[in-house]
Every structure is written in C-alpha cells, then in structure tokens.
C-alpha positions as CSV (number, residue, x, y, z in Angstrom):
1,X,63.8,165.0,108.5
2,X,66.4,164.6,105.2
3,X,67.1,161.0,104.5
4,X,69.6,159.9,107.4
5,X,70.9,156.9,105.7
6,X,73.2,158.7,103.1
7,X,76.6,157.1,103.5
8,X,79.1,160.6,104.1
9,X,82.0,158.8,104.6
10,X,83.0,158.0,101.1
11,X,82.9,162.0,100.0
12,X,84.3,163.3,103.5
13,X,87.3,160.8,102.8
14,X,87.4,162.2,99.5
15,X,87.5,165.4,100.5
16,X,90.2,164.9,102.5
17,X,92.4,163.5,100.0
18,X,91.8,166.1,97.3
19,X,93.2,169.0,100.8
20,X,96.4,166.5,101.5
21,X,97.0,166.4,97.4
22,X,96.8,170.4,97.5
23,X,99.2,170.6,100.2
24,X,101.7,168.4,98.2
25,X,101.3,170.2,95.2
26,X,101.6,174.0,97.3
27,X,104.6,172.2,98.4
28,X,106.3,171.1,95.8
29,X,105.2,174.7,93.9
30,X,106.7,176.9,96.7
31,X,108.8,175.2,99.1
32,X,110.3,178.4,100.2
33,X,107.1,180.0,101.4
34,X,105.8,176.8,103.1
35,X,107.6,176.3,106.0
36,X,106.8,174.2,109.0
37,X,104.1,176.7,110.6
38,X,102.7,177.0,107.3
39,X,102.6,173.0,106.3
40,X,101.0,172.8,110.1
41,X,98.3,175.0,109.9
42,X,97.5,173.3,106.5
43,X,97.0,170.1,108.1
44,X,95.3,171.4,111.4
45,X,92.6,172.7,108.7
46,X,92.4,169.3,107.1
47,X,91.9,168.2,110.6
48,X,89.1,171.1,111.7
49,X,87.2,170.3,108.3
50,X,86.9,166.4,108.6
51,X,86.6,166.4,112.5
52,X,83.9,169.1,111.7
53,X,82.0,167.0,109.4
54,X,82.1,164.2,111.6
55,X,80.6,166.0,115.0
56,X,77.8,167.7,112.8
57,X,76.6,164.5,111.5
58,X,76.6,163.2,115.4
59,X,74.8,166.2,116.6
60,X,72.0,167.1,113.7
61,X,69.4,165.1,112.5
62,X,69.3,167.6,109.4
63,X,70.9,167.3,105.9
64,X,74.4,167.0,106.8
65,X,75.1,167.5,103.0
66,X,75.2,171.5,102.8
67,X,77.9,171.9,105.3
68,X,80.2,169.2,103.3
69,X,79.7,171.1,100.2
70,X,80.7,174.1,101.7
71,X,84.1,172.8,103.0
72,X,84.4,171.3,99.6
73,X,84.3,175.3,98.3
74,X,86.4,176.3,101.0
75,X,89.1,174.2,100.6
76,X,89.3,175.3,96.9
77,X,89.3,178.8,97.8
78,X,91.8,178.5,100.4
79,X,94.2,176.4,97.8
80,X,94.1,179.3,95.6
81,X,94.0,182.0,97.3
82,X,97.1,180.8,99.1
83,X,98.5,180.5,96.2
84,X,98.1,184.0,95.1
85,X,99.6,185.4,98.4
86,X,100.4,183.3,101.0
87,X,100.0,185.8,103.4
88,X,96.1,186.3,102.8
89,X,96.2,182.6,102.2
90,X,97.3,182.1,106.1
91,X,94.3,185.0,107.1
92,X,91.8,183.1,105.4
93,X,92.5,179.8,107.3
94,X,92.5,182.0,110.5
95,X,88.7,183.0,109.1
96,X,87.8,179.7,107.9
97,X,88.6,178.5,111.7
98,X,86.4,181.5,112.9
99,X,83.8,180.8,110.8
100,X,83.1,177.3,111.3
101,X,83.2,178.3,114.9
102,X,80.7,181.0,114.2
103,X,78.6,178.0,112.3
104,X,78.4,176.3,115.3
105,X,77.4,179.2,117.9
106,X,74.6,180.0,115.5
107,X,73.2,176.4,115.1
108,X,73.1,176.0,119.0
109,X,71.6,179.4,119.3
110,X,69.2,178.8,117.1
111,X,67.8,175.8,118.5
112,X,67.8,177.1,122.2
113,X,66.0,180.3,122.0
114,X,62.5,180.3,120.7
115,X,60.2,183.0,119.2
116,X,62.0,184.4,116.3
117,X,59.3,185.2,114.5
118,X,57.8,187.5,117.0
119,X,60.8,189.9,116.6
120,X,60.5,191.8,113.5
121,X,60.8,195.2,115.1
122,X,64.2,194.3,116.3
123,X,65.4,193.0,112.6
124,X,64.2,196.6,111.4
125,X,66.1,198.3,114.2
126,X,69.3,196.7,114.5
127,X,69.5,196.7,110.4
128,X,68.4,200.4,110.1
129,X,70.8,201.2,112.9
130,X,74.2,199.4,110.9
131,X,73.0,201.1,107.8
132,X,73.4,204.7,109.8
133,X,76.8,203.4,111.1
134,X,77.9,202.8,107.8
135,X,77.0,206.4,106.6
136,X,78.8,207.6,109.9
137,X,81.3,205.5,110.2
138,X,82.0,203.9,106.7
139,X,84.9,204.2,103.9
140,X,84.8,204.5,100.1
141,X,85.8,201.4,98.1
142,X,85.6,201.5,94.3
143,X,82.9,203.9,94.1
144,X,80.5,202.6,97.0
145,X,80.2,203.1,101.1
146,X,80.2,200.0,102.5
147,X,83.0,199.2,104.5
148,X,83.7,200.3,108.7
149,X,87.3,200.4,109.8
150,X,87.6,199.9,113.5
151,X,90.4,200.0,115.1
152,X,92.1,198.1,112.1
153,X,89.4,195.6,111.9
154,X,87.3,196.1,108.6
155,X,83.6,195.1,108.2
156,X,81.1,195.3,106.0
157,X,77.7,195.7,107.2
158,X,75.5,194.3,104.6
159,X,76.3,191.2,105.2
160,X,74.9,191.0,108.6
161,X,71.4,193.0,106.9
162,X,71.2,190.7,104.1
163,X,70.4,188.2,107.2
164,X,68.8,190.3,109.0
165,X,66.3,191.2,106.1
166,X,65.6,187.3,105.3
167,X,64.4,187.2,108.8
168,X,62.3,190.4,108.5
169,X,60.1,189.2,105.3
170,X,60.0,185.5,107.3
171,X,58.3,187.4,110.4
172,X,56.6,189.5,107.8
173,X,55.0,186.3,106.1
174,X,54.3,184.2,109.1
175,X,52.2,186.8,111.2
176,X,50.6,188.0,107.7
177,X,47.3,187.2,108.8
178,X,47.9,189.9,111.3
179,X,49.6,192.5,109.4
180,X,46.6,192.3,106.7
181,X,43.9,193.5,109.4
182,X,45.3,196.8,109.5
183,X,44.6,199.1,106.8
184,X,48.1,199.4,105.3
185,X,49.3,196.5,106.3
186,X,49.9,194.8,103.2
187,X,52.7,198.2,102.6
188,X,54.5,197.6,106.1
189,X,57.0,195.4,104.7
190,X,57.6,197.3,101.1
191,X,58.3,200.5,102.9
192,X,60.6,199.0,105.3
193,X,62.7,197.1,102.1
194,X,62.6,200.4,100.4
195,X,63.8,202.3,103.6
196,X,66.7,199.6,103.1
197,X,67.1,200.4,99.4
198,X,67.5,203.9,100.1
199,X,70.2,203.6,102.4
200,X,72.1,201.8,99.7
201,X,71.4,203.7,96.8
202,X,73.2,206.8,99.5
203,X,75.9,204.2,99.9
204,X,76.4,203.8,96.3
205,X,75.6,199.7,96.9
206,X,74.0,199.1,94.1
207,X,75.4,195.4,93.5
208,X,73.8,194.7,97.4
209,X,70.9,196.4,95.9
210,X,70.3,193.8,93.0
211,X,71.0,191.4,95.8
212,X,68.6,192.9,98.5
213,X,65.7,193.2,95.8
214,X,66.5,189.7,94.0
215,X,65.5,188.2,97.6
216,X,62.7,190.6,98.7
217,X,61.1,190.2,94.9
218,X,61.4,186.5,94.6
219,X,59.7,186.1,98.3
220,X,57.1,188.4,97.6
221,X,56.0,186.8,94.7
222,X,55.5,183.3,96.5
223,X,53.9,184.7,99.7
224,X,52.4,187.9,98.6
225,X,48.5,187.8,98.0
226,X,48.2,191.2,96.5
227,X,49.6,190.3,93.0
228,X,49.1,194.2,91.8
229,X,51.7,194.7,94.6
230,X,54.8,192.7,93.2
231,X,54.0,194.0,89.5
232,X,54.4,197.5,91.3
233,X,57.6,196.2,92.7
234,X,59.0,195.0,89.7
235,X,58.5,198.0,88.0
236,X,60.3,200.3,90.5
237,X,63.1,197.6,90.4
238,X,63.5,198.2,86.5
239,X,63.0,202.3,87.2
240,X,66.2,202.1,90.2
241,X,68.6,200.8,88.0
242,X,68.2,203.0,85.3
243,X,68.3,205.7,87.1
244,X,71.3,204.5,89.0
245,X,72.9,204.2,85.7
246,X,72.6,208.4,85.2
247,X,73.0,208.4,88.4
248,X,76.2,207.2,89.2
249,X,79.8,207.2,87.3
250,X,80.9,204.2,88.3
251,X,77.4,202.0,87.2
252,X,78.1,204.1,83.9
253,X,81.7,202.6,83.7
254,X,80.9,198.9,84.4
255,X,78.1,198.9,81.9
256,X,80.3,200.4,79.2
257,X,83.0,197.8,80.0
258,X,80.7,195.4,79.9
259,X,79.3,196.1,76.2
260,X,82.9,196.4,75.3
261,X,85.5,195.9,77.2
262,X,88.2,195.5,74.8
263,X,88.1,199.2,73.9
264,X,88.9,200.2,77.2
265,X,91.4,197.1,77.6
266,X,94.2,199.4,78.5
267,X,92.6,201.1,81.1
268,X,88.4,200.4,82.8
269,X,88.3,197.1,80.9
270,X,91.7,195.4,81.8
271,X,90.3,193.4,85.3
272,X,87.6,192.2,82.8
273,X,89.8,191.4,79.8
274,X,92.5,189.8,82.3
275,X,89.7,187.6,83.7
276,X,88.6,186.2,80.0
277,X,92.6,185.5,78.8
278,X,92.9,183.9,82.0
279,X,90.2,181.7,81.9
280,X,90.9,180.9,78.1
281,X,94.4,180.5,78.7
282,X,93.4,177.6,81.4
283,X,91.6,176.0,79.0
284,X,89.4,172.9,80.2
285,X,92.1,170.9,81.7
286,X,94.4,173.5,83.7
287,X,98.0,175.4,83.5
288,X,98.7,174.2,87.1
289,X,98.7,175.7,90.4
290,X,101.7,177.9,90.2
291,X,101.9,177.6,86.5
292,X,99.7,180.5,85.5
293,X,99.7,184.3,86.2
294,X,96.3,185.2,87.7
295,X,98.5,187.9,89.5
296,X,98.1,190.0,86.5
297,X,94.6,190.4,87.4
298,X,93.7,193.4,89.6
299,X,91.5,192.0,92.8
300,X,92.0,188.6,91.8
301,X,91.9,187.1,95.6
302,X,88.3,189.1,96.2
303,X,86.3,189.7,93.0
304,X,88.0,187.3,90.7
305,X,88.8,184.2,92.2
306,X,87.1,182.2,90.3
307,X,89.2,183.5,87.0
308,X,91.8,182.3,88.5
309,X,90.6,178.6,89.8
310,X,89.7,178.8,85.8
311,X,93.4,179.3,85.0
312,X,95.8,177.0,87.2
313,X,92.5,174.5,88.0
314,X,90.8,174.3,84.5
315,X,87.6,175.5,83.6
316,X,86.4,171.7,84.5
317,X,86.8,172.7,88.2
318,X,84.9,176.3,87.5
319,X,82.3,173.7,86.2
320,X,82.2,172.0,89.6
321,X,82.2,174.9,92.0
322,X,78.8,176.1,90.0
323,X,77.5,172.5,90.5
324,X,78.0,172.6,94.0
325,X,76.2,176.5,94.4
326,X,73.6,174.6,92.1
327,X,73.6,171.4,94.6
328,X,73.7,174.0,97.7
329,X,70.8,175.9,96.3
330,X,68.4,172.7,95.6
331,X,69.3,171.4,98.6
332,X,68.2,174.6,100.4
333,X,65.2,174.6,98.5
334,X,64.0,171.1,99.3
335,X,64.8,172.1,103.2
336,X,62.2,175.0,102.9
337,X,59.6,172.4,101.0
338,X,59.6,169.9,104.0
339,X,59.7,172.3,107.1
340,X,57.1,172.3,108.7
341,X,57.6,175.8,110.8
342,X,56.7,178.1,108.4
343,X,59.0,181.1,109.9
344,X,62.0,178.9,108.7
345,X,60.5,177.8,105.8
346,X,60.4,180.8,104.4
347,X,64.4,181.6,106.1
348,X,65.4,178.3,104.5
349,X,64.5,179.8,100.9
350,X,65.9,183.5,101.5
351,X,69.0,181.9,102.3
352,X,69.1,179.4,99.3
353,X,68.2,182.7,97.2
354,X,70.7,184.8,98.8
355,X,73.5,181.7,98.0
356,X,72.3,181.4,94.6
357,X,71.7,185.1,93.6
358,X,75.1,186.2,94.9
359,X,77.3,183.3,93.0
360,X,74.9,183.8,89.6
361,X,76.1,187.2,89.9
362,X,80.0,187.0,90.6
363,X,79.8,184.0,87.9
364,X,78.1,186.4,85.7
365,X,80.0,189.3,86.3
366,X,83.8,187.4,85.7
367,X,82.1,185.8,82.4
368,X,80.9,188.7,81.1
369,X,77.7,187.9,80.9
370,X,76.4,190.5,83.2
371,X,78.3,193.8,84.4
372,X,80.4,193.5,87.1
373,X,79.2,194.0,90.8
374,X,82.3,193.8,92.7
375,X,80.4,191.2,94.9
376,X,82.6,188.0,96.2
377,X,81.8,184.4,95.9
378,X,80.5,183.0,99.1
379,X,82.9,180.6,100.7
380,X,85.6,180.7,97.9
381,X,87.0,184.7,97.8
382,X,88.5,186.2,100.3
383,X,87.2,187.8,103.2
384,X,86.2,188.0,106.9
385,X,82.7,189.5,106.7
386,X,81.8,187.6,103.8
387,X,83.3,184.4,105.4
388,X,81.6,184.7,108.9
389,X,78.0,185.9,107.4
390,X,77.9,182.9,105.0
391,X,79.1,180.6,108.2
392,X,76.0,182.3,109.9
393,X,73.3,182.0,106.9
394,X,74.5,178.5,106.5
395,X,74.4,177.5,110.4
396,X,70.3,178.8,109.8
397,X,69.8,176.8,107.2
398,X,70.8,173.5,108.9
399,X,68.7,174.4,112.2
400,X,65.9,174.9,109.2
401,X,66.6,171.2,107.5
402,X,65.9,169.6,110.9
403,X,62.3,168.5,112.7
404,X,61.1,171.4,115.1
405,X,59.4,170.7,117.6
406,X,56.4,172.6,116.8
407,X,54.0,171.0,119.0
408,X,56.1,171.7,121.8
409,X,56.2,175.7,120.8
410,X,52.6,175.4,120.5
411,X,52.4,174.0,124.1
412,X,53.8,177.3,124.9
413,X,51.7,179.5,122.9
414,X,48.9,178.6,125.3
415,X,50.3,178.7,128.1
C-alpha cells in the first residue's frame, strides 16, 4: 500500500481554485458565449472533479495521487479547448463526465471479478476481432484507417487494443513458466504482437504502431529470458519504419516537414510552423486566454493543443503539464515496483509506458523534435475515445497501486 498519510486537501483545494479562476477569466473573455447553462455546467464540473477526489480517497487504499493529477490535466484541457470553440468545449465536459464514470465502473470491476490473467485467448480475440471491424467498417482520416462511424457516433478502436494488448503480454509474462514448456512457446506472444502490427501497417497506423511496439519492446526486454529474441525485435522495429517510409506518402510528407518545414510553410509544413510561432509568440509568461490566435492552427483542439496552452497559458504551463505526465509516469512505475500480483505488476508498467510513450510523442511531434504522429495528448486534447480509454487505463492502474488479496486468490487456486 502507497503512503496513506499524504495530506490531499491542500492540492484538491488548489485545484479547485485554479477551475473557479478559469471560469472568471472564460467569463470576463467571452461573456456572450457563456451563458447561464454554460457558467452551470462549468461549476457542476468543478463540483464532479472535487467530490470525485474526495470519494476515491474514501474508497481506495491506493495512491490517490494519479487520479488528482489527471483532473489537474483535464481541467487545463477543458479551459482551452473551450476556449477554442465553445461548442467542443461543452462535448468535452459531457466526456469528462463519462469518463470519470467509466473510471469508476472499471475500478469496481476490476476488483470484483478475479482471474484476469487466465484469459489471454480472449484479449487476442476480442482485439483481432476490432482490428477486422476497422478494416470493415472504418474511415480514412489524414492518410490512416482508424476511425468507425456508427450511427453518428465515432470511435477509434485502438484505443481499446492498446489495453487490451497490455493485458495480453501481462497474461503472457505471468503464466511464462507455462508457455516456455512448449516448443515454440517463447514465439506465441511475438507472433500475436506482429499479427497486431500487421493489421496497422493495412490501416496505415503507423503512429499506433510506434506506440504498440514502444510497449511490447520495453516489456519484453524486462521479462523476456531469450535476450537473442528482443535484439530480433529491435531490428524488425528499425526494418518497419523504413519501409513504411517508401511505403507510404503520407510517412514521406511528415518526415520531409519535419527536416524542414519552413520550405513547405505555405502548404505540408503550415500546422507545424503555426505550432512553433505560436508557442514563441506565448513566450514564457503567456498572451492570455483569449488574447492569442491558436485558431490559425489547423487541428489545434486534437493534435495541437498543447501549442496552444503554449500561447494564451505560457510555455511555464507547457512546462507543468510535462511534469505532471513525468509525475503520472513515476508514480505508475513505483505502483508496478510494490505490487505484489505480478499479472498487474506488469499492467501497472504497460500503462505507465503507454502514458509516457504517447505524451513523449505528441510533445515531440508539436516541438519538432520528432515527426508528427497525429496522436492526441491523453487527458488534455479532445476526444471521446481517447477520453474514455485513458479513464479506463487509469481506473487499472489504481486497482494495481492497491494491496490484493493474493492469499485469498490462492485459497482459490486450490480449491
């Protein structure tokens, strides 16, 4: 069990001051757009968020910390992106409601039903049988497969895989004892990942690819005992994205943006170039909210949210959200060093890595220090799918911070 006697009031309180400060400031920015349903809703989220924080630290004996520095993100996502449009801005506090909802469904789930390392087959199936849906079923959207429209609701599947796979390599690991009496048994899992990577490379997915891999790689190495095996791995990683490079037009295009965007600045490189002027027009200490133009950026409420937090919130505030993905991250990985259960042990680190692979690579991306992914920032860009999967991953990872009662599972073993 994390350390119990960690005063929360003092940054809950806080917290709640800096969403009451942001509602004055919305306010006083556009007074036409924020009328009385508007200003309501505001504070019924203030109200979700803090009476949220307060239950969870009631009802888990875990670290309490991760979920207050998500609502910390979310509360600067929502500020901005409402901002931008305060139409999605109103959508996202509908999927912020939803998703803490979700957070909770998943945590009581988790703890009630037992066995989830024993279902491996059932992660494989159910993963294998979204990617075909998406194939069937899915959309192009800048280049790549990866979206289903139903009925006017939009999803994307991968985000429900990505969790899906962490508990496929954590049932993998934990019967691998088992898996290494059979002949090829070391290969069940690596041609099961690759099946995945397949079915995104046919999507075109190649930022969930990097993403997929990054987890599966970093894993591997830590529980692997064939060391031949992950050098094999690495390889093939290195060999898939230069081929998806000839491979595909639009890997071709980010890559040459990214070596020089300013020669395309009229056309391919002007989201990239409109991210860097806005970030360096923000400067350390801020335009404003409502002061800057982060409008003049193409995507800015998905892929490039952060740009424009840099802008009207100061780069001292882009500062911060990192720290907290960094604080989420170590967190999560001191929750996978004392659990005891090794099946979460292991989900406790995917889901750190997931966290901290997907925000390195947005960060990356907006920064130009990598190409550009079109991946969102967990908890901060828009989104339903990306909103409710990161609700889900995190609900895991506070069952995973908590005592289990493993002699009580053994009890059942043997019986």
């Amino acid at each position: 069990m994390l350390n119990k006697k960690v005063n929360y009031k003092f940054p809950r309180n806080l917290l709640v001051l800096l969403e009451l400060m942001a509602l004055a400031l919305l306010f006083i920015y556009d007074k036409e757009n924020l009328d009385k349903f508007t200003f309501i809703s505001g504070i019924v989220l203030v109200f979700i968020i803090y009476i949220s924080n307060f239950i969870l630290l009631r009802i888990s004996t875990g670290d309490n910390y991760i979920f207050l520095i998500v609502t910390m993100l979310i509360s600067i996502g929502v500020i901005m992106i409402y901002r931008i449009d305060p139409v999605l801005g109103m959508k996202q506090v509908v999927w912020i409601g939803m998703g803490i909802t979700i957070f909770f469904m998943t945590y009581f789930i988790l703890k009630k039903i037992k066995g989830w390392e024993n279902w491996i087959k059932l992660y494989g199936i159910i993963s294998i049988g979204l990617f075909l849906l998406t194939l069937l079923l899915g959309t192009r959207t800048k280049g790549a497969i990866n979206w289903i429209s139903i009925g006017g609701f939009r999803f994307q599947p991968t985000e429900i895989i990505k969790i899906l796979m962490i508990f496929l390599i954590s049932s993998y690991y934990t019967n691998y004892e088992k898996y290494k009496q059979n002949k090829y048994g070391s290969y069940y899992l690596v041609g099961i990942i690759y099946v995945f990577i397949i079915f995104l490379f046919l999507q075109r997915d190649l930022g969930t690819v990097l993403i997929f891999y990054s987890i599966f790689l970093a894993l591997q190495f830590i529980y692997e005992e064939d060391r031949k095996l992950i050098l094999y791995n690495v390889l093939f990683f290195v060999l898939s994205g230069v081929a998806g490079f000839f491979m595909f037009d639009h890997v071709r295009i980010r890559f040459e943006t990214w070596i020089n965007p300013w020669k395309y600045i009229d056309n391919k490189g002007y989201q990239i170039t409109q991210s860097l002027f806005a970030i360096a027009t923000g400067g350390f200490f801020c335009t404003g909210i409502g002061l800057g133009h982060p409008d003049f950026i193409p995507e800015v409420h998905t892929d490039f949210i952060f740009s424009a937090i840099c802008e009207e919130m100061g780069i001292f505030t882009g500062i911060g959200i990192i720290m907290l993905f960094l604080i989420l991250v170590y967190r999560g990985f001191k929750i996978s060093i004392k659990q005891e259960d090794k099946f979460f042990r292991i989900v406790a680190l995917g889901i750190s890595i997931l966290f901290g692979i997907q925000s390195f690579i947005i960060f990356g991306g907006v920064l130009k220090m990598i190409p550009l992914t079109g991946i969102t920032i967990p908890f901060v860009s828009y989104g339903g799918s990306s909103m409710l999967s990161s609700f889900i991953a995190l609900g895991i990872l506070q069952v995973a911070s908590e005592e289990l009662d493993l002699e009580e599972d053994k009890d059942e073993q043997r019986a």
